[in-house]
C-alpha positions as CSV (number, residue, x, y, z in Angstrom):
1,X,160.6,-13.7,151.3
2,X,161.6,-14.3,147.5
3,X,160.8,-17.6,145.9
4,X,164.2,-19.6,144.8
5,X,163.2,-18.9,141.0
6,X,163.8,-15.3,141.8
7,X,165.6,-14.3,138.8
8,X,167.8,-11.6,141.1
9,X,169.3,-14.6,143.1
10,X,170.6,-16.1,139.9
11,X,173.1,-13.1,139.7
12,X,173.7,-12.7,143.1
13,X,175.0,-16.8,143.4
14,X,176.6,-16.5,140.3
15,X,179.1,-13.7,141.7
16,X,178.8,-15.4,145.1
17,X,180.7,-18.5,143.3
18,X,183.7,-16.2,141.3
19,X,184.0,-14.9,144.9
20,X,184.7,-18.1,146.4
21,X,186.8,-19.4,143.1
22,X,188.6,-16.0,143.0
23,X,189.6,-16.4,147.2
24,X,190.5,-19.9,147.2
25,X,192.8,-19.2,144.1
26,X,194.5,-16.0,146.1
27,X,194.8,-18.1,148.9
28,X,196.8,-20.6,147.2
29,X,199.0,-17.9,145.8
30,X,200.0,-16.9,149.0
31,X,200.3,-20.1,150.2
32,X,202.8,-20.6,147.6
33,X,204.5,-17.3,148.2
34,X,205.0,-17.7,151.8
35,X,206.5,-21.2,151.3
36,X,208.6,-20.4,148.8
37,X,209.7,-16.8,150.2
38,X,210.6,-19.4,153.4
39,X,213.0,-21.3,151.9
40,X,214.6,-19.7,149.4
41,X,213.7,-15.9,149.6
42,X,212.9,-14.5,146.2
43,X,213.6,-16.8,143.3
44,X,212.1,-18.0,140.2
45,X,209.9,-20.4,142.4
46,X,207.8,-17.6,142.9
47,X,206.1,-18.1,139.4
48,X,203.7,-20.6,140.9
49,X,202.2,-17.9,143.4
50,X,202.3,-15.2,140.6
51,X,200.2,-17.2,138.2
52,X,198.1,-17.7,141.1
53,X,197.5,-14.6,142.1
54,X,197.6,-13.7,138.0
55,X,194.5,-16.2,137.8
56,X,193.0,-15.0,141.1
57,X,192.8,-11.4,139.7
58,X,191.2,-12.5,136.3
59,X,188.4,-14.8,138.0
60,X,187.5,-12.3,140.2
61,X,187.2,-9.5,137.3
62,X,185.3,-12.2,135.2
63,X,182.8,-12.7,138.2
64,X,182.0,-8.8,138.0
65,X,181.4,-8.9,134.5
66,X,179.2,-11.7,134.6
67,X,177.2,-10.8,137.7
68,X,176.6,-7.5,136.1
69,X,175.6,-9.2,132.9
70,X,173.2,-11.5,134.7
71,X,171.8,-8.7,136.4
72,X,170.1,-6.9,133.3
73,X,167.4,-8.1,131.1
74,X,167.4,-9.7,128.6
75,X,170.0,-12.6,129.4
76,X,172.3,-13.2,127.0
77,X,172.3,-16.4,124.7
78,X,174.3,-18.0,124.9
79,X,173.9,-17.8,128.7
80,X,177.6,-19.3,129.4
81,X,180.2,-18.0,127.1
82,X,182.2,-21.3,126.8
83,X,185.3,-19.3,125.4
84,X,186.1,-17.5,128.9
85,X,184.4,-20.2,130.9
86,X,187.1,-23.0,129.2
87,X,190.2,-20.6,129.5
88,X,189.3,-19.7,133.5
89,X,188.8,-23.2,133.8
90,X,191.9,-24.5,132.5
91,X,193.8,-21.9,133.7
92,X,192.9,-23.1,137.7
93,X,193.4,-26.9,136.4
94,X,197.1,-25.6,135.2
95,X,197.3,-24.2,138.7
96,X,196.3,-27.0,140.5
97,X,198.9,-29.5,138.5
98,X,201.7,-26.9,138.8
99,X,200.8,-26.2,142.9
100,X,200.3,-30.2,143.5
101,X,204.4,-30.1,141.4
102,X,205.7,-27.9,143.9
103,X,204.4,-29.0,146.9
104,X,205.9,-32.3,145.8
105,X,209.5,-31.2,145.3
């Protein structure tokens, strides 16, 4: 059994959390696909869903790179790179404001 300061399981949660990120946001793009592909059929509407799924491929590809990173010795300083951490973060808070505007029309 490995202790929780195993520094392997510090990798292996970190790309266990861009997994997670990465899903929900590819869920929501389909969610927004199907309702607009419902309605409509092909449109402009489907934006929405393809910045989802735009931001869904990117956090997912950002959770490889940093699981890898997290995997090899020495860790990096800093440890977080706030550049790509801010954009990724923004980029689902954009998401959520412009998923919460469609859902509302």
């Amino acid at each position: 059994m490995t202790s929780p300061s195993d520094p392997g399981l510090q990798a292996e949660r970190t790309g266990l959390a861009w997994s997670r990120t990465s899903l929900a946001v590819a869920a929501n793009a389909a969610l927004l696909a199907i309702r607009e592909l419902e309605h409509a059929g092909p449109s402009l509407a489907l934006v929405p869903a393809l910045m989802a799924l735009l931001v869904s491929v990117a956090t997912a590809a950002y959770g490889v790179h940093r699981t890898r990173v997290l995997r090899h010795a020495p860790l990096p300083r800093p440890l977080a790179p706030r550049r790509a951490i801010l954009l990724l973060g923004w980029s689902v808070v954009a998401l959520a404001v412009v998923s919460g505007a469609v859902l509302v029309r």
